[in-house]
C-alpha positions as CSV (number, residue, x, y, z in Angstrom):
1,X,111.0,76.4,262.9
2,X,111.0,72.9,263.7
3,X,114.0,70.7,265.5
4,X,114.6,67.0,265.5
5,X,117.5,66.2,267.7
6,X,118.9,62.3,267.8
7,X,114.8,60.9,267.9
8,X,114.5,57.7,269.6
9,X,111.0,55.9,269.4
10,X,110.8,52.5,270.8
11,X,108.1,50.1,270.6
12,X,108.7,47.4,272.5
13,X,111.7,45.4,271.1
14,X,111.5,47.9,268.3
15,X,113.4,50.8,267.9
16,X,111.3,52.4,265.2
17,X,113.2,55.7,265.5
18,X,116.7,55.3,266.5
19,X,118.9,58.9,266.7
20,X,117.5,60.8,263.6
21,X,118.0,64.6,263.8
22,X,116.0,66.9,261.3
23,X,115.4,70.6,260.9
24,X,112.9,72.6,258.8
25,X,113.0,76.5,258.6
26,X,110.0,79.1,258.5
27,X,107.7,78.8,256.0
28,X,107.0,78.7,253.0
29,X,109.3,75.6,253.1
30,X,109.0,71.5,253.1
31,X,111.2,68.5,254.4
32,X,109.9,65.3,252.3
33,X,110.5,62.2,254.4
34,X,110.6,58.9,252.5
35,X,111.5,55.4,252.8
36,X,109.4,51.7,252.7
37,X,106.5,50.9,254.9
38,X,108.2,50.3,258.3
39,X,111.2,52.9,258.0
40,X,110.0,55.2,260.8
41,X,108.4,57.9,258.8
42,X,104.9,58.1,260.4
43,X,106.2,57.4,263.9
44,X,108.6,60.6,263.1
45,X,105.5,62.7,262.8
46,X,103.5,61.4,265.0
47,X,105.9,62.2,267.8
48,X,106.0,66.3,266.2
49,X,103.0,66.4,267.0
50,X,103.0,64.4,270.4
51,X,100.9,61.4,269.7
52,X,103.9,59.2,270.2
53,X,106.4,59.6,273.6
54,X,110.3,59.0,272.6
55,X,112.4,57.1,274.7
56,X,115.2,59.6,274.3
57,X,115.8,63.0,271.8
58,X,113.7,66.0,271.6
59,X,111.5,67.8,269.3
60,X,111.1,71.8,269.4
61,X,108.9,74.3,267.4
62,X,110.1,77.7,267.8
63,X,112.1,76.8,270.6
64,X,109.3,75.1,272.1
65,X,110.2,71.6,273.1
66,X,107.7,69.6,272.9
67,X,107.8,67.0,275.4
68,X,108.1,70.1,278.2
69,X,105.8,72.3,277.4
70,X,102.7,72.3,279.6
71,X,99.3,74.4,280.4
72,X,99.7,77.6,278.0
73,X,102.5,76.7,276.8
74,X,101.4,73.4,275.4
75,X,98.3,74.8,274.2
76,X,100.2,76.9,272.0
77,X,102.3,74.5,271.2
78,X,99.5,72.2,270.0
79,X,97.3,75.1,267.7
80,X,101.1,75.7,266.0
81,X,101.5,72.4,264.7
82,X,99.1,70.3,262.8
83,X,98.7,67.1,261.4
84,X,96.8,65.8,258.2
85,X,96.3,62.1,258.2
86,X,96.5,59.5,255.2
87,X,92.8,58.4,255.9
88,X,90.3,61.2,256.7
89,X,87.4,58.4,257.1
90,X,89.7,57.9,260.4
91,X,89.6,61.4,261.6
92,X,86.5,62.7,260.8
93,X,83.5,61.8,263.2
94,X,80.7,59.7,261.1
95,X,77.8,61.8,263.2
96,X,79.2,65.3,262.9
97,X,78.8,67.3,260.0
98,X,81.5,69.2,258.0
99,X,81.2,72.6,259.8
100,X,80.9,71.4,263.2
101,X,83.8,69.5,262.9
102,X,86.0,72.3,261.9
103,X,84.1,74.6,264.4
104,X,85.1,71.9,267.0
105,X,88.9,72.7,266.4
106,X,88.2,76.5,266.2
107,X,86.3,76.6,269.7
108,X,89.1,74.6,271.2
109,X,91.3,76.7,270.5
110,X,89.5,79.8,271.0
111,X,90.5,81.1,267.5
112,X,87.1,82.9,266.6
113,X,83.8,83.4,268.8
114,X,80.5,81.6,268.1
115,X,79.2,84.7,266.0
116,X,82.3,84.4,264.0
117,X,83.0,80.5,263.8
118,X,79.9,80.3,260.7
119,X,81.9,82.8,258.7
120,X,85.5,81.2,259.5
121,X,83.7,78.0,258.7
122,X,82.6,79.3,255.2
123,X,86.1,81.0,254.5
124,X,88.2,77.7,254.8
125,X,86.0,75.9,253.1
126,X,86.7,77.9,250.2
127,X,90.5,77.7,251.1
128,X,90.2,74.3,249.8
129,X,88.2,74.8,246.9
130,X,85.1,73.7,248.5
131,X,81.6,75.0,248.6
132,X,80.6,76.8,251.8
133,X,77.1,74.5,251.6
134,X,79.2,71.5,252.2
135,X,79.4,72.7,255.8
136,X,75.8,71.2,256.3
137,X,77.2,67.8,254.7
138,X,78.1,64.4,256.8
139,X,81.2,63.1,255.9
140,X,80.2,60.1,254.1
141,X,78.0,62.7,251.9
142,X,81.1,63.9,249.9
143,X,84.0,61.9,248.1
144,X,87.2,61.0,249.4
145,X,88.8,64.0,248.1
146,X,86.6,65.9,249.3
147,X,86.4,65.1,253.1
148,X,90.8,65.0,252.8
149,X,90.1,68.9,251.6
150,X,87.8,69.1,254.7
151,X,90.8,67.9,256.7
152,X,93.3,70.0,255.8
153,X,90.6,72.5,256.0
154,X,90.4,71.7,259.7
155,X,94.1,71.5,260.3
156,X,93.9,75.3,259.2
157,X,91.4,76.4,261.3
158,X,93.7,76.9,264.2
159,X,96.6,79.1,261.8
160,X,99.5,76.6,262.6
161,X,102.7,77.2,261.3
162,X,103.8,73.9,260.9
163,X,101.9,70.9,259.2
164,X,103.0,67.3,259.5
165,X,101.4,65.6,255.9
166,X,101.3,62.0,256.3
167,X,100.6,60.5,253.1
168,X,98.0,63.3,252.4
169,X,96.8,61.7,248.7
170,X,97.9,58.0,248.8
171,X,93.9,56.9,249.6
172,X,92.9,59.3,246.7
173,X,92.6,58.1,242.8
174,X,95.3,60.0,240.6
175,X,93.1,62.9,239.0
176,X,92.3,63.6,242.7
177,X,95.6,63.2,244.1
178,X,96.6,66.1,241.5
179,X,94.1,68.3,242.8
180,X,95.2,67.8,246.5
181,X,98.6,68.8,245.7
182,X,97.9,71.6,243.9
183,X,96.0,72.7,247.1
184,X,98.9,72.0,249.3
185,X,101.0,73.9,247.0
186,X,99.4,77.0,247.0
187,X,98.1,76.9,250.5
188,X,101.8,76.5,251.5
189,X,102.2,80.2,249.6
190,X,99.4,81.8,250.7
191,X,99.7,80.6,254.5
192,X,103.7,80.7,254.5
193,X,103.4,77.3,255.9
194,X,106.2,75.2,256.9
195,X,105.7,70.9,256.2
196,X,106.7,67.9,256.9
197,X,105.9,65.6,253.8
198,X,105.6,61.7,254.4
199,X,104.7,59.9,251.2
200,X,106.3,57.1,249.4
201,X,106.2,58.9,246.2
202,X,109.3,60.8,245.0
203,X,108.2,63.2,242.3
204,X,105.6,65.0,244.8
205,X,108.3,65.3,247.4
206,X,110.6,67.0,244.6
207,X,107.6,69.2,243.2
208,X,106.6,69.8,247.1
209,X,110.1,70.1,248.9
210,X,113.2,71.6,249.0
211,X,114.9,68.8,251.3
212,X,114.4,65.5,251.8
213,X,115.6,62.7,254.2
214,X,115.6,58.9,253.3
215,X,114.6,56.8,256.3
216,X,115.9,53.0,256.0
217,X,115.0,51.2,259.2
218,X,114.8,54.1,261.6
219,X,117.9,55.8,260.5
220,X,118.4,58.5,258.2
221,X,120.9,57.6,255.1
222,X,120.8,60.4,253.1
223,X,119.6,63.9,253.1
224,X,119.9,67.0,251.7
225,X,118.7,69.4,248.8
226,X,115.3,67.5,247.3
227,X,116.7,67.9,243.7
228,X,120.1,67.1,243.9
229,X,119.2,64.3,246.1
230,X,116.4,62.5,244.1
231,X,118.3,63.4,240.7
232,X,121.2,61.9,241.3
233,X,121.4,59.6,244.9
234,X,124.2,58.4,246.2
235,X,123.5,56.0,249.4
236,X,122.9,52.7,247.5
237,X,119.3,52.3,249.1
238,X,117.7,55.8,248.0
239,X,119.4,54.8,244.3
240,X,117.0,51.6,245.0
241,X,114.0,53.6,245.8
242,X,115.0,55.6,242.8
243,X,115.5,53.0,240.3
244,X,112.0,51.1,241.8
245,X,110.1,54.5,239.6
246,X,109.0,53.5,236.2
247,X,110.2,55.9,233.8
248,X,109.0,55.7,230.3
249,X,111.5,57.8,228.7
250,X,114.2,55.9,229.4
251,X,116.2,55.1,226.4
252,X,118.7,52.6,227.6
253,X,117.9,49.3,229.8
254,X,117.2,49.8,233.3
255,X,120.2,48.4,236.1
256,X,119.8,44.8,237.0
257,X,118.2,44.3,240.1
258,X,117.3,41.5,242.6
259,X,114.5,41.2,245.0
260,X,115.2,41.3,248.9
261,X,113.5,41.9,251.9
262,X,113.9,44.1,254.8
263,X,115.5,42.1,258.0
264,X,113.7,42.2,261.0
265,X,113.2,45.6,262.6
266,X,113.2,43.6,266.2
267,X,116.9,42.3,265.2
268,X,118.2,44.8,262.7
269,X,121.8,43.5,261.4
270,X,125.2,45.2,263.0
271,X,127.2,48.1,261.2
272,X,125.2,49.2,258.7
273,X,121.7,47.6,258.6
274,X,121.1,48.2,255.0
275,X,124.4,46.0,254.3
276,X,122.6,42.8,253.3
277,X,120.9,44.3,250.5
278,X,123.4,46.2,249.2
279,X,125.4,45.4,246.1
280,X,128.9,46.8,247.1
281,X,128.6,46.3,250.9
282,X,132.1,45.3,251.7
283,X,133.5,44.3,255.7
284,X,133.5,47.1,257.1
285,X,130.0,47.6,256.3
286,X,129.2,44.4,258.3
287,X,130.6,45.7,261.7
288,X,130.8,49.3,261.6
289,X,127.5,51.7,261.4
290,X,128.4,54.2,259.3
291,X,127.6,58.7,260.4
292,X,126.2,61.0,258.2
293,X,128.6,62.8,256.3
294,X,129.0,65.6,253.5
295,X,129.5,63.8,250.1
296,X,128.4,65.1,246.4
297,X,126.5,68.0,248.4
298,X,124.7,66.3,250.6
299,X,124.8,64.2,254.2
300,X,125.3,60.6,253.5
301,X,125.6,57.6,255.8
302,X,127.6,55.1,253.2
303,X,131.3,53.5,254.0
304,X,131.8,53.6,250.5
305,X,129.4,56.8,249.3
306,X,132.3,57.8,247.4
307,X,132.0,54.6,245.1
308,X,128.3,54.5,244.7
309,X,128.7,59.0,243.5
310,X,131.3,57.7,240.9
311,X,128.9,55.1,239.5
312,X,126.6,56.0,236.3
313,X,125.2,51.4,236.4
314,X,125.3,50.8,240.1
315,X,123.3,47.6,240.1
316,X,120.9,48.2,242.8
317,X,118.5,45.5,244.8
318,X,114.6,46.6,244.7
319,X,112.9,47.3,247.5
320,X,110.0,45.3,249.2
321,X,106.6,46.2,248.2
């Protein structure tokens, strides 16, 4: 369904995206992309959907790539694949109520007519567990879980195959954020929609996904089966990100850990850039950037992956808030 191939996003002296390569299959299926604030992950999606130009790599949707495609073929391009931002008060127009905004997509794209757009309107509303009155509502007359439903409401209107989530609930309280998910969740089922998942919390990737890729400055360092992966990591960053989760039913002490901030993204250190944070970086990992490869079932890009699988107290530093 969708096709990553060696991604390279520059901004300026920043390479924000440098060579990541992902792939997600028909739906109903989910890639969860995670990582700190400044890893890559939104850039990633916002170049799916072509709001950001790479400098080199490609992106295709049914073997549509998306840099190339132009007139029809763009247009098509652009109804199959949607994106839900983190903050709906940033996509939503102020001045234009509920219905016309999602009527806005659906003329656009020439989905329904005008006789029909009122009762498309009223029918994804209710998709998203909304009221069909609310279409006669101005944004700033419902909550904020509310107008993200109305979002992802409007990302529908168009039946895209693909959705690109980007942080979908992290502006939403918890008993809302529930909610959201749940919608995602079954929406997924009923639509047979394939996602990309960008969120900084690891238990709704797992619920949400069945893979997942780690971002650490641009680069992918681990990736594989969501489960496997977030059970049991093996890179020594995503065992940070792991160990960063507060679990109460830990019986034992949790691993030591020491606090240490990203480098610079403009000057990212040789070999392999998480080495100054990591606990059993040795040489090599100074000077040589290490591939992706298969360890403990899944693609790793670790020198010493081996040693970090065969740990049960890997001391791990904490990432930056």
């Amino acid at each position: 369904m969708l096709e990553v191939r060696d991604l390279v996003v520059r901004y300026g002296p920043v390479v924000a995206v440098d060579g990541v390569s992902l792939s997600v299959p028909a739906g109903p299926a989910g890639l969860g992309l995670v990582g700190e604030s400044g890893s890559g992950k939104t850039t990633i999606g916002r170049a799916i959907v072509r709001l950001t130009a790479p400098a080199s790599g490609g992106v295709t949707v049914d073997g549509v790539d998306a840099f190339r495609a132009r007139g029809r073929e763009l247009r098509a391009y652009r109804k199959s694949v949607q994106i839900v931002f983190q903050d709906p008060d940033s996509t939503l127009d102020p001045r234009m109520r509920v219905g016309a905004a999602i009527t806005e997509a659906l003329r656009a794209h020439g989905t329904v007519d005008r006789a029909g757009a009122a009762a498309r309107v009223a029918g994804l509303l209710r998709d998203v567990g909304l009221d069909p009155e609310h279409a006669g509502r101005l944004p700033h007359q419902l909550s904020g879980g509310q107008r993200q439903r109305v979002a992802i409401a409007r990302a529908l209107a168009v039946e895209p195959r693909m959705l690109v989530l980007d942080e979908p609930t992290s502006a939403l309280d918890v008993t809302v954020q529930a909610r959201v998910l749940e919608l995602i969740a079954r929406l997924r089922d009923e639509h047979s929609l394939a996602y990309l998942l960008i969120s900084h919390n690891l238990a709704v990737v797992e619920q949400l996904c069945e893979q997942v890729a780690v971002l650490y400055l641009g680069q992918v360092v681990e990736q594989g089966e969501a489960a496997r992966v977030l059970a049991r990591p093996v890179h020594p960053y995503t065992r940070a990100l792991r160990a960063a989760v507060p679990d109460l039913s830990e019986a034992l002490p949790r691993p030591e850990t020491r606090r240490a901030d990203p480098p610079d993204p403009a000057k990212p250190p040789s070999g392999c850039r998480f080495h100054p944070r990591c606990p059993i970086a040795v040489d090599r990992c100074r000077t040589e950037r290490p591939q992706l490869r298969e360890v403990g079932g899944r693609l790793t890009a670790c020198h010493r992956a081996e040693v970090s699988l065969g740990s049960s107290d890997l001391r791990s530093p904490a990432p930056a808030a």
